[in-house]
C-alpha positions as CSV (number, residue, x, y, z in Angstrom):
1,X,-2.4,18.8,-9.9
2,X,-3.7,16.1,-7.9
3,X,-7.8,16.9,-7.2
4,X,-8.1,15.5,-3.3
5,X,-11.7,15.9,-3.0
6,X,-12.1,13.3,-5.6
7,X,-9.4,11.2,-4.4
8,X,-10.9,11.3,-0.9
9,X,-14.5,10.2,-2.1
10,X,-12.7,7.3,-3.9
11,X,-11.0,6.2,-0.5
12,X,-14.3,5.9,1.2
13,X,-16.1,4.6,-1.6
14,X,-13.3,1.7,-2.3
15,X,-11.7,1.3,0.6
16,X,-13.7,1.7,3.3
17,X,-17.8,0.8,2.1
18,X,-16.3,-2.0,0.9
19,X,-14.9,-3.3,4.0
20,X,-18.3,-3.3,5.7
21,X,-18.1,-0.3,7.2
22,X,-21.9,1.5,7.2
23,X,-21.8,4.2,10.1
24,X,-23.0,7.6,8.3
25,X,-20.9,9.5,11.1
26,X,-17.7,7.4,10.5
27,X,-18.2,7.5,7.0
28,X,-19.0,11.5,7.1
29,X,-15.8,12.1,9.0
30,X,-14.2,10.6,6.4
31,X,-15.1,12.5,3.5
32,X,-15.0,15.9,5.5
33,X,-10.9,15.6,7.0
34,X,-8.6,16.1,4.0
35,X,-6.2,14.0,4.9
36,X,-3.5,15.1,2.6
37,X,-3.1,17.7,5.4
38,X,-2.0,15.4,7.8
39,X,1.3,13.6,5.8
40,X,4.7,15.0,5.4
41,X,5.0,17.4,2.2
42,X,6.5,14.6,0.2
43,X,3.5,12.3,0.8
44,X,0.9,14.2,0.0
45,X,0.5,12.7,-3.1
46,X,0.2,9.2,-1.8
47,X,-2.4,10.4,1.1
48,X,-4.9,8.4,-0.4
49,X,-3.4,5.8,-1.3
50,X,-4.2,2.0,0.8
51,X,-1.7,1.8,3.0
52,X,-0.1,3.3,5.9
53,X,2.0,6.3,5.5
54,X,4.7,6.9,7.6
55,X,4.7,10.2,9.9
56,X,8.1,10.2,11.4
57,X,10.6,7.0,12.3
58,X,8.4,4.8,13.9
59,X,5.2,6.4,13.5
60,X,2.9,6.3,10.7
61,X,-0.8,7.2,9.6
62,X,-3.1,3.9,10.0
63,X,-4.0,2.7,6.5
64,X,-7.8,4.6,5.9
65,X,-9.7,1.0,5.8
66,X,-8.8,-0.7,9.1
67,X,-9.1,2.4,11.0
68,X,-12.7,3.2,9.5
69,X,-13.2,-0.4,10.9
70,X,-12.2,0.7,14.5
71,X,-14.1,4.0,14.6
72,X,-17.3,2.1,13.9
73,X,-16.6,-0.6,16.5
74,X,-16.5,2.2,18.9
75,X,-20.1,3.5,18.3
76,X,-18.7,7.4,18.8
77,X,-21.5,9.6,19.7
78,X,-21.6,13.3,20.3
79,X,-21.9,12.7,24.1
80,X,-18.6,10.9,24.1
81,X,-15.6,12.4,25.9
82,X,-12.6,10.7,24.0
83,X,-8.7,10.1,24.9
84,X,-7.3,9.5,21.7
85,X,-3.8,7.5,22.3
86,X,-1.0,8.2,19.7
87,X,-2.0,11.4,17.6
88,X,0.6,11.4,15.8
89,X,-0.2,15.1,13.3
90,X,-3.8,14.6,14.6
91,X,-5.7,13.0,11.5
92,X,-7.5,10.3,14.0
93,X,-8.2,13.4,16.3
94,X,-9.8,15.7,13.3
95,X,-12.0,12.7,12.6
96,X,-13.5,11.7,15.9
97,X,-14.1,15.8,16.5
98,X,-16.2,15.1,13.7
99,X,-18.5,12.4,15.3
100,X,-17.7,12.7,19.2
101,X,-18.3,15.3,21.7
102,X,-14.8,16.5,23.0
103,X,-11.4,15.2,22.3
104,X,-7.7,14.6,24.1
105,X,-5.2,14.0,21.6
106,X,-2.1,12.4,23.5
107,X,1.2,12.8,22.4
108,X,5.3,11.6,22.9
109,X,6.9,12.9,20.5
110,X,6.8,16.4,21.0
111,X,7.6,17.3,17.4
112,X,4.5,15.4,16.0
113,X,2.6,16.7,19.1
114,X,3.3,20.2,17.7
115,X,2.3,19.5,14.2
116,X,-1.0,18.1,15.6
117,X,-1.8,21.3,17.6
118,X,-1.3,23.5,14.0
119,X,-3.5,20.7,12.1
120,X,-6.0,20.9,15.0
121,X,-6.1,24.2,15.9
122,X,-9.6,25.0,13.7
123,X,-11.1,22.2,16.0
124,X,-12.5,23.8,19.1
125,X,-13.4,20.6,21.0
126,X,-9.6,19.0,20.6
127,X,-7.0,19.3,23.4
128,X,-3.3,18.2,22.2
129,X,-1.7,17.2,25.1
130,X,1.9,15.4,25.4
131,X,2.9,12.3,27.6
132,X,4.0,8.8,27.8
133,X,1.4,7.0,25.8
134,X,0.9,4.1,28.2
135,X,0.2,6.6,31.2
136,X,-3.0,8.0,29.4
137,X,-4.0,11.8,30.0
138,X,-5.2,11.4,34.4
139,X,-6.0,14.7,33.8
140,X,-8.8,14.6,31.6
141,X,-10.6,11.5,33.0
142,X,-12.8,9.8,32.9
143,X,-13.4,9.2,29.4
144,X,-15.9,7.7,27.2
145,X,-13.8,6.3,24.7
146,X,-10.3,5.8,25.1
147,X,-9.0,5.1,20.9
148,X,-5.3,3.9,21.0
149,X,-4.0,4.8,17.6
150,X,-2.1,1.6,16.8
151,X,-1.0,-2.5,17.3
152,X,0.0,-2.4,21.2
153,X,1.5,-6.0,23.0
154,X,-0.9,-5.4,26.1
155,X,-3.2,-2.6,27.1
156,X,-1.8,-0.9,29.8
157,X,-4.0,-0.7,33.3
158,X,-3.5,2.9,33.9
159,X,-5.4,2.9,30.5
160,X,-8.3,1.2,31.6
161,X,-8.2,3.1,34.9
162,X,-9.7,6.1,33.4
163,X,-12.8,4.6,31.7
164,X,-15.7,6.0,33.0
165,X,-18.5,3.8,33.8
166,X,-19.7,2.6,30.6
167,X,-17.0,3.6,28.6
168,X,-15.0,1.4,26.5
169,X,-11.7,1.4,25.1
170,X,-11.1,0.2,21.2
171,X,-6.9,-1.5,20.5
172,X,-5.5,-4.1,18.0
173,X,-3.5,-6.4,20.8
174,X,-0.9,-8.2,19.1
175,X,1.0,-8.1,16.3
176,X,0.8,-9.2,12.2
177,X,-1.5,-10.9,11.0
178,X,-2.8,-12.9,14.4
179,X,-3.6,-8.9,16.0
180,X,-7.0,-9.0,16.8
181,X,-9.2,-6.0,17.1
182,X,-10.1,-5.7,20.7
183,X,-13.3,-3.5,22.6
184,X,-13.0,-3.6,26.4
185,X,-15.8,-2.5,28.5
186,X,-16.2,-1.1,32.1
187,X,-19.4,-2.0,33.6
188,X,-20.0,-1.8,37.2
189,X,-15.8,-1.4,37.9
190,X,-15.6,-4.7,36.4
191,X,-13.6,-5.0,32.9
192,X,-15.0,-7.1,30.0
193,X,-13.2,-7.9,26.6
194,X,-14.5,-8.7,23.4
195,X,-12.6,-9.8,20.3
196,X,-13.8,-8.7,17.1
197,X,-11.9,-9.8,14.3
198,X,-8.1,-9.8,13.3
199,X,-6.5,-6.8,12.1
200,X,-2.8,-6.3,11.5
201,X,-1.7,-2.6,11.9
202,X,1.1,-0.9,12.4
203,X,2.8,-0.8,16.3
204,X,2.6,2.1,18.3
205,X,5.7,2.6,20.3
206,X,6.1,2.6,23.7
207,X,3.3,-0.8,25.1
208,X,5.6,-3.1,25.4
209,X,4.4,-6.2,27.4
210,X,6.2,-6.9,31.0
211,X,8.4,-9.4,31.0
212,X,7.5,-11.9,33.9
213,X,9.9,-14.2,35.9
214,X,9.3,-17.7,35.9
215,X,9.9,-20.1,38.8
């Protein structure tokens, strides 16, 4: 019988302090979500494990470390309005209802996008919602904090359309090992970006770059 209160105090004690990451709400979050409850059956035994976990072909739960890192290059507060891109069952989504004020938990797959509304459904201030990935949630805008839940080729603009003023939106752009961890700001209407550090995670499907002609 595998205890995963202990396991999930030895994730944040191993893997995630150790990777720099202080925030007491990120780290809180953390230790609160079980995240056993948010893998297939057959995984749960390896949902604290340091690595990613794969949710369904394609899709898989970010490895705990890096996406500690993210939430806390956020700085989430309990005013935030979040769009969280790529829910997958919701783990990301239980964690920033943790720290932030509401919470849009978008969706494509419509079978993980069930499975997220069950995991969810004790968290008042989450809204599961379906839809391409790359056309955000228009509904819903603006947001404070639009989170996109894996390694994307380019952030879409209809993303950054629904920033509010202020907000900012957190992405690894690129792929492997030469991804780098990316915050983008919206000040004034105008758009800034600001690399971080590299950080190879897992793709999220559907943010495929356009391909351009060339004269």
């Amino acid at each position: 019988m595998i205890d995963f209160e202990a396991a999930r105090i030895k994730m944040v004690d191993n893997q995630i302090r150790t990777t720099d990451v202080t925030s007491h709400s990120v780290l809180q979050a953390f230790l609160t979500v079980p995240r056993e409850e948010y893998v297939p059956e057959k995984a749960k035994a390896l949902a604290y494990i340091d690595t990613d976990i794969e949710l369904a072909p394609g899709r898989f739960l970010m490895e705990a470390s890096p996406l500690a890192k993210l939430l806390q290059m956020a700085t989430i507060t309990k005013n935030d309005s979040v769009l969280e891109v790529g829910t997958g069952t919701g783990y990301v989504a239980a964690l920033l209802s943790r720290i932030a004020g509401s919470v849009v938990a978008l969706e494509s797959d419509a079978a993980l996008a069930d499975a997220a509304g069950q995991n969810l459904a004790a968290c008042p201030n989450v809204k599961v919602v379906t839809g391409d990935l790359e056309k955000g949630h228009t509904a819903g805008a603006p947001y404070d904090l639009i989170f996109v839940n894996g390694a994307v080729e380019e952030i879409p603009p209809a993303l950054l359309d629904q920033l509010a003023e202020g907000g900012r939106l957190v992405a690894v752009v690129g792929y492997g090992n030469a991804a780098k961890a990316k915050l983008l700001l919206r000040e004034r209407g105008a758009i800034s970006e600001n690399s971080r550090f590299n950080l190879s995670v897992k793709p999220l499907p559907g943010f495929r770059k356009v391909k351009e002609f060339v004269f």
